[in-house]
C-alpha positions in Angstrom: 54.9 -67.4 1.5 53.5 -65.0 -1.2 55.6 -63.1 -3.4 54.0 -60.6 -5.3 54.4 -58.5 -8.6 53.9 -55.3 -9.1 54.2 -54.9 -12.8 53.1 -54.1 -16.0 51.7 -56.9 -18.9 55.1 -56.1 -20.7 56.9 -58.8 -20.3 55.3 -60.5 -17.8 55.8 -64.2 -18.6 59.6 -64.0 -18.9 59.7 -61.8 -15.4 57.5 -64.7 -13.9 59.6 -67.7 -14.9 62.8 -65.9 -13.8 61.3 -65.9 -10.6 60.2 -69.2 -10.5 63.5 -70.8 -11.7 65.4 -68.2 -9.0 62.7 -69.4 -6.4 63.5 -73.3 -7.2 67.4 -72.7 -7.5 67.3 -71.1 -3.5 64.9 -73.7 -2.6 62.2 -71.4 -1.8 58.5 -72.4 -1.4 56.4 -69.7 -2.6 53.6 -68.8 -4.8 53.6 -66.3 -7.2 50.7 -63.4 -7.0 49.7 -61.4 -10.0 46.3 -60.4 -9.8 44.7 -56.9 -12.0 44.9 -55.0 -8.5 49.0 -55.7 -9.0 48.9 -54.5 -12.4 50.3 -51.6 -13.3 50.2 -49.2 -16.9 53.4 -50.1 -19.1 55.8 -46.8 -18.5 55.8 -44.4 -21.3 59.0 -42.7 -20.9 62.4 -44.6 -21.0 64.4 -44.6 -17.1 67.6 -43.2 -17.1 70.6 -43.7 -14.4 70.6 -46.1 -11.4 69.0 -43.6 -9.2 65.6 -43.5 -11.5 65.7 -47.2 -12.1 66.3 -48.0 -8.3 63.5 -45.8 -7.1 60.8 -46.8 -9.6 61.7 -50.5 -9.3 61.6 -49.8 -5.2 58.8 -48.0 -5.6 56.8 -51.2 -7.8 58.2 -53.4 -4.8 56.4 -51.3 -2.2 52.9 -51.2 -3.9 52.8 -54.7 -4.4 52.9 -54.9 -0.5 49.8 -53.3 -0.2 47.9 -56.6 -1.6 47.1 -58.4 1.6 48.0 -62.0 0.6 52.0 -60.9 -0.7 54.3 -61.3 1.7 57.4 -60.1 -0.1 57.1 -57.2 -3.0 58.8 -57.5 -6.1 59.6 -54.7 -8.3 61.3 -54.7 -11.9 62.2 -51.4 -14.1 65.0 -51.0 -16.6 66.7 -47.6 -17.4 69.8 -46.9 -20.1 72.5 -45.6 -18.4 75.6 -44.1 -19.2 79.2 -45.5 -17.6 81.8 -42.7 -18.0 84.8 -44.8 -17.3 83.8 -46.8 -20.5 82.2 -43.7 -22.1 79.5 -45.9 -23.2 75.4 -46.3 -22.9 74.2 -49.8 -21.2 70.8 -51.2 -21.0 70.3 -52.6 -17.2 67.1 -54.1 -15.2 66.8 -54.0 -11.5 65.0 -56.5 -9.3 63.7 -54.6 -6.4 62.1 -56.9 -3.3 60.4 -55.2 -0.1 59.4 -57.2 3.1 56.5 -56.3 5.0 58.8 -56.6 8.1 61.0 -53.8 5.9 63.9 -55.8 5.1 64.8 -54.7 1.1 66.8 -56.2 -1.1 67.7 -55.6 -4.4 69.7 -57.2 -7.7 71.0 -55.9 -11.1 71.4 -57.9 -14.6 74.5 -57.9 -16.8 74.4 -54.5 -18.2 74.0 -54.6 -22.6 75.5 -52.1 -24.6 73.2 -49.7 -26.3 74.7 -47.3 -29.3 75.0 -43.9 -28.6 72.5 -43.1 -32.0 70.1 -45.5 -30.5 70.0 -43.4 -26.8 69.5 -40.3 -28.5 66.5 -41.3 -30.7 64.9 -42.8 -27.2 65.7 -39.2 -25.9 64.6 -37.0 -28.9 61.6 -39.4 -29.3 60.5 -39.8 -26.0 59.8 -43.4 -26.1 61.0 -46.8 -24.8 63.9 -48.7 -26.0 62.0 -51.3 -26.7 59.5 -49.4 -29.0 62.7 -48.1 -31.2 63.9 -51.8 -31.6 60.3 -52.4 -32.4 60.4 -49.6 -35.2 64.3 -50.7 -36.1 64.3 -54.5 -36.6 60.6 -55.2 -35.5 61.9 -57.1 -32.2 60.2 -55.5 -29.4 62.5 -56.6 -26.3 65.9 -55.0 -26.2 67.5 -57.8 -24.3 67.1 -60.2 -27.4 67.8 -57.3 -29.4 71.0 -56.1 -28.3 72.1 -60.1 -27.9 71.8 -60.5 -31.1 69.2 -63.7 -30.0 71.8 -65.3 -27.7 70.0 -64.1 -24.7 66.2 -63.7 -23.3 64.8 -61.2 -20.8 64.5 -64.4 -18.4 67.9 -66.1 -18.8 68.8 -62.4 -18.1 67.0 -61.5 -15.3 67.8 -65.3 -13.0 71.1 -64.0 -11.6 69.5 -60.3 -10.4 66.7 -62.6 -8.9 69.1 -64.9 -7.2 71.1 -62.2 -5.7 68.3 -60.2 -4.5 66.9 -63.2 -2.7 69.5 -64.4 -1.1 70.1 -61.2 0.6 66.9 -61.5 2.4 67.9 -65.3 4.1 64.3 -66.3 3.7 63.7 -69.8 4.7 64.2 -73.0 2.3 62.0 -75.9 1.6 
C-alpha cells in the first residue's frame, strides 16, 4: 500500500515521521510517497474555523489521489479557531485521508491556546501563525511555540494520525 502526501515543504519531515510512527503503532505496511507532483505552494493566508480547515485538508487528501501509485490520500492543514464556550482562540491541525475506493477518514490534534492579540495581528496582517511567531520570538512552528518547547508538530500530530487510520480498518502486517 502507498500512502501519499499532498503537502507543502513546511514542515514536511515532522508530518512524515508522525505518519510513520502512526503507521508502525497500527501495524500498517506502507510506503510513504512524496514526489514534486505531490507538492504543493505553502498557503499564504492563515485557515480559520473547522469548516475551512476540514475542506482544505480534505481537499489536499483528494489531490494526492490523483498520483497513480497512492493508494490512500493524506491531507494536513491547520486553522485558529475560536471556541465560544471557553471564549478563547485555539491553534488545531487536521489529518485528512481519502481512499480511492472513497472511504474518508479524518483526525484532529489537541487544540493550543493562541492569545487573542496574537489572532488579530494574523488577521490584520494577513499572514500565518507561524510567520508572527517567526517575527515574535524567531521560532517559526507554533506548536513548539505555544508549548513553550514541551511539544513538537510530530509528537502532536501521532494521535490525529492514529485516529484517522483506524477508522479506515486497513489491513495489518
Amino acid at each position: 500500500m502507498n500512502i501519499g502526501f499532498y503537502t507543502s515543504k513546511r514542515y514536511i519531515e515532522p508530518k512524515q515521521q508522525a505518519l510513520a510512527e502512526a503507521l508502525k503503532r497500527l501495524n500498517i505496511e506502507a510506503s510513504i510517497v512524496h514526489d514534486e507532483s505531490l507538492e504543493r505552494p505553502s498557503s499564504t493566508e492563515q485557515a480559520f474555523g473547522f469548516e475551512e480547515l476540514f475542506k482544505r485538508a480534505g481537499g489536499y487528501a483528494e489531490q494526492a489521489l490523483t498520483h497513480p501509485a497512492v493508494d490512500v490520500g493524506v491531507g494536513v492543514e491547520n486553522c485558529l479557531t475560536y471556541v465560544y464556550s471557553a471564549a478563547e482562540w485555539y491553534y488545531v491541525i487536521c489529518v485528512a485521508l481519502h481512499m480511492k475506493d472513497g472511504q474518508t477518514a479524518a483526525g484532529f490534534t489537541s487544540s493550543i491556546n493562541v492569545p487573542e492579540w496574537m489572532v488579530k495581528e494574523v488577521q490584520d496582517m494577513h499572514v500565518k501563525v507561524d510567520a508572527l511567531t517567526q517575527r515574535l520570538a524567531g521560532e517559526d512552528d507554533p506548536v513548539i511555540y505555544f508549548s513553550s518547547k514541551t511539544l513538537t508538530r510530530k509528537d502532536l500530530m501521532i494521535p490525529a494520525f492514529l485516529l484517522a487510520f483506524s477508522k479506515l480498518n486497513l489491513p495489518k502486517g
